[in-house]
C-alpha positions in Angstrom: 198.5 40.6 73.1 201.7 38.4 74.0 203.2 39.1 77.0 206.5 39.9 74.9 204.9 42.3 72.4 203.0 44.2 75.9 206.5 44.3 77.6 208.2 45.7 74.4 205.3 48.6 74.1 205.4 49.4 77.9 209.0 50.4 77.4 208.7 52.3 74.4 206.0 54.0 75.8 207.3 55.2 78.9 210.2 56.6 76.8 208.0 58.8 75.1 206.3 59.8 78.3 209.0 61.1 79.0 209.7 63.9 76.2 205.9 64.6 76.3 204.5 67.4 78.4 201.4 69.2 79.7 200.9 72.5 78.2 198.7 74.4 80.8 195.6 76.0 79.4 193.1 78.5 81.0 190.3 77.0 82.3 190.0 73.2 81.0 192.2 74.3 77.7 195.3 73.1 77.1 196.9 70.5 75.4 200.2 68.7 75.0 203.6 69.0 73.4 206.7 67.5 72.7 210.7 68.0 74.0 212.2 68.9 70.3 215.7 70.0 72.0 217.2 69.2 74.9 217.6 72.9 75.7 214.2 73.9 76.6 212.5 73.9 72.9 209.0 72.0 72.8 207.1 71.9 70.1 203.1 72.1 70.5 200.2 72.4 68.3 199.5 77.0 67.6 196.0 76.7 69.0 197.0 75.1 71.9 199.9 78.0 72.6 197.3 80.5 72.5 198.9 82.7 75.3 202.1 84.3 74.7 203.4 82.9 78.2 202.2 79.2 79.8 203.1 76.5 81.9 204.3 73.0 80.9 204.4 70.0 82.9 207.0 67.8 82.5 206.6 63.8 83.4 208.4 63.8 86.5 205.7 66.7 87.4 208.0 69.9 87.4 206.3 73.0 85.9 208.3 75.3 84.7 207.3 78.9 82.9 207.2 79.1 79.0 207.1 81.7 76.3 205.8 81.3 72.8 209.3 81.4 70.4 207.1 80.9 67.4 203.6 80.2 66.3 202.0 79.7 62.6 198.1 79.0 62.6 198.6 78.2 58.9 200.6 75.0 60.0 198.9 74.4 63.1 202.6 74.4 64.6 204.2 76.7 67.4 207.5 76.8 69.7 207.9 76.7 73.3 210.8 78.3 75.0 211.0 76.4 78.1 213.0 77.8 81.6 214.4 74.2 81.9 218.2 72.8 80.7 219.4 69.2 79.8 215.9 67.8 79.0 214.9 64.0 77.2 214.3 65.6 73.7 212.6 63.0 71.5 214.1 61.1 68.3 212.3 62.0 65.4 212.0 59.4 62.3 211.4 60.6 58.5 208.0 60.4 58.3 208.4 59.9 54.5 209.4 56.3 55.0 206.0 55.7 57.1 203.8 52.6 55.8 199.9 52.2 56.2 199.8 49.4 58.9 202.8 50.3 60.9 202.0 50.2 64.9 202.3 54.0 66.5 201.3 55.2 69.7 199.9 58.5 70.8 200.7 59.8 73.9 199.1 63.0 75.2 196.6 64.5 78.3 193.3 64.1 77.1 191.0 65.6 79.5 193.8 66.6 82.0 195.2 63.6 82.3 198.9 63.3 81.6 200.7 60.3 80.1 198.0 58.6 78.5 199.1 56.1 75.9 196.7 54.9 72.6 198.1 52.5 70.4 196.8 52.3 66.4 198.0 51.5 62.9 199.0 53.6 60.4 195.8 54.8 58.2 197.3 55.8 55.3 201.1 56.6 54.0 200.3 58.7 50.4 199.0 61.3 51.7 202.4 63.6 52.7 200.2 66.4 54.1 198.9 64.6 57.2 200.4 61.2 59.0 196.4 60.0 59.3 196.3 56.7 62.1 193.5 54.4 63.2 194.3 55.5 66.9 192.0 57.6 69.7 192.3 61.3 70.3 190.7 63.6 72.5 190.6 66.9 74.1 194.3 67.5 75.2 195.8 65.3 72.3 196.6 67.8 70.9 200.1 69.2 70.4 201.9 65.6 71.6 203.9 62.7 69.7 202.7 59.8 67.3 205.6 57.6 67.8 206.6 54.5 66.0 206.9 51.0 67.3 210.8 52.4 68.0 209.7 55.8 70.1 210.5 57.9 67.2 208.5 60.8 67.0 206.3 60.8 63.3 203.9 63.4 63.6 202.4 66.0 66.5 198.5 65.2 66.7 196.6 67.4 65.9 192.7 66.8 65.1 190.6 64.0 64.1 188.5 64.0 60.8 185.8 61.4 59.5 187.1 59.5 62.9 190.9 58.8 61.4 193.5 61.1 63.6 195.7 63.7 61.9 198.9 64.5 62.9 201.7 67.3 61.1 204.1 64.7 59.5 207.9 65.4 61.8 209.6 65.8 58.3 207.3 69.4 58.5 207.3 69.6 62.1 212.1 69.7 61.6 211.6 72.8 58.5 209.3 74.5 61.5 211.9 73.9 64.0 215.2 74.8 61.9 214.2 78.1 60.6 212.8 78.9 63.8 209.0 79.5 63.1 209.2 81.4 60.4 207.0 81.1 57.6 208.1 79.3 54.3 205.7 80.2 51.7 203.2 83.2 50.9 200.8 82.5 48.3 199.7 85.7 48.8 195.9 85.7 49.1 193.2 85.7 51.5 191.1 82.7 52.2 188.2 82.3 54.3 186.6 78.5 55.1 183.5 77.6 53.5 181.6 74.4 52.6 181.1 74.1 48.5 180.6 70.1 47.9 183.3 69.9 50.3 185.3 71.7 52.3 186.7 74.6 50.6 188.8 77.7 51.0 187.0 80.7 49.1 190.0 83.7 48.2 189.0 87.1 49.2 191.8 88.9 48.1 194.9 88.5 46.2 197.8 90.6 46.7 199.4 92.0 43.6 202.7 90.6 42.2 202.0 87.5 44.2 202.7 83.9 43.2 198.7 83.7 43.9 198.4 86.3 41.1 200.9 85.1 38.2 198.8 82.3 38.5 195.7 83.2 37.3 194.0 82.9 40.3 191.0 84.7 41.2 188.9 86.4 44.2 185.6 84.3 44.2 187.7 80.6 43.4 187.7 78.1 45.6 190.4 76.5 46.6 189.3 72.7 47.3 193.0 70.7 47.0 196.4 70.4 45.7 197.3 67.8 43.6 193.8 65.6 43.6 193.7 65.4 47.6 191.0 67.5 48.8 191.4 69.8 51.7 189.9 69.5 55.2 190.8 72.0 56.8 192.2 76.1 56.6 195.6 74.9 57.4 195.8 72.2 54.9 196.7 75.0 52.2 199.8 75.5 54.0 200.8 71.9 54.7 200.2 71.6 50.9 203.2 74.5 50.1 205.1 73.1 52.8 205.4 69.7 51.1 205.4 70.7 47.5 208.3 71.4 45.3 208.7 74.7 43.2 205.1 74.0 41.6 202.5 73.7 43.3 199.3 72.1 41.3 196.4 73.5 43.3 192.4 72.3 42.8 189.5 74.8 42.7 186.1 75.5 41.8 185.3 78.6 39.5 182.2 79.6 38.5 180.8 76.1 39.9 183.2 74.4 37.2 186.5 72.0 38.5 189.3 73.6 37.5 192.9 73.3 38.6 196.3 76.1 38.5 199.7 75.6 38.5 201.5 77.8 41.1 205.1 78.3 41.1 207.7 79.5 43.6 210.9 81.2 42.9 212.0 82.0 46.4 210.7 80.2 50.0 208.0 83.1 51.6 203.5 80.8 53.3 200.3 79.8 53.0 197.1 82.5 53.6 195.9 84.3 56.0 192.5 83.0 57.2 189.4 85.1 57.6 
């Protein structure tokens, strides 16, 4: 790597050091998250906020109390109310402009240890539901920045799947933050994780009058993508509503047979809960 281009990368990465923190966990849990507002707010991944009050970290090794403003499993997202004032929030780019092969860095606490850096590419731009990059996770990656070559924040990491990391595009990540947690969608069924070809989301119950239920949907379908990308993962149904319009074209298996239904939305309400 030029001396230049290793210079250039130190800087931007010690920049986002510094709006990353340590979210506490019992035991060895725990995870990251980033300084959304310079008032305290830090946004972390929900199953790293598991505990209703925490500790954070910050770079400079304060640790300050925390309490959970807002968490949705559904998105994989939650809110962190920290005790601290006048903190290095991060600037956050529009992760709709993102291009396959653009340089990002990942900066996190895998296995306890704070500040670590990984540098990757940009997997893939198309698909809007994740921000997917050629870069190394690990325990306690979870819940902190993918950055751009500029320090803009483009994603929280989140999980890795077939070995590519996945991380809630920031464009998401700003509707969590400005309506303060609360859901966007309902759907208005009940899903519960199975494997049919594929990962899939079988519906135990729809609730009546739903959007799930002017549809056509059914209990026993299998939801198995939206709009020709398949799901990987219970939370991806949510992502999918998030980034969708007012219709929502949604993949399934019925009776063993492909089929697909066209949900539509009248008013913002989210996803599923998750059995």
């Amino acid at each position: 790597m030029p001396a230049a281009l290793f210079e250039a990368l130190s800087q931007v990465a010690e920049q986002v050091r510094r709006s990353t923190v340590q979210v506490e966990g019992a035991g060895r849990g725990g995870g990251s998250g980033v300084i959304w507002r310079s008032d305290g707010l830090i946004v972390t991944n929900a199953h790293v906020a598991q505990r209703t009050v925490g500790r954070i970290r910050f770079s400079d090794g304060r640790v300050v109390q925390a309490k959970v403003a807002a968490r949705d499993p559904k998105l994989d997202l939650a809110l962190l109310a920290a005790d601290a004032r006048d903190l290095p929030a991060a600037p956050v780019a529009d992760s709709d402009e993102l291009r396959a092969g653009q340089l990002v860095l990942a900066v996190g606490s895998p296995y306890g240890h704070a500040g670590v850096v990984a540098v990757g590419v940009v997997h893939a731009s198309a698909e809007r539901r994740w921000v997917q990059a050629d870069v190394k996770l690990a325990p306690g990656n979870s819940g902190g920045p993918l950055a751009d070559a500029d320090g803009r924040v483009i994603g929280i990491n989140t999980m890795v799947a077939n070995g590519v990391a996945l991380a809630v595009p920031s464009n998401i990540v700003e509707r969590f933050v400005e309506r303060g947690g609360r859901p966007a969608r309902r759907l208005g069924v009940t899903v519960e994780p199975v494997n049919a070809v594929g990962f899939g989301l079988l519906i135990l119950d729809i609730e009546p009058a739903s959007p799930a239920e002017n549809a056509g949907l059914r209990v026993g379908d299998i939801l198995t993508g939206s709009g020709g990308r398949p799901f990987q993962a219970p939370f991806d149904l949510a992502l999918s509503l998030e980034v969708s319009g007012g219709l929502v074209e949604l993949d399934l298996l019925r009776g063993g047979r492909r089929a697909s239904c066209e949900v539509t939305f009248d008013l913002p309400a989210v996803g599923a809960d998750v059995g």
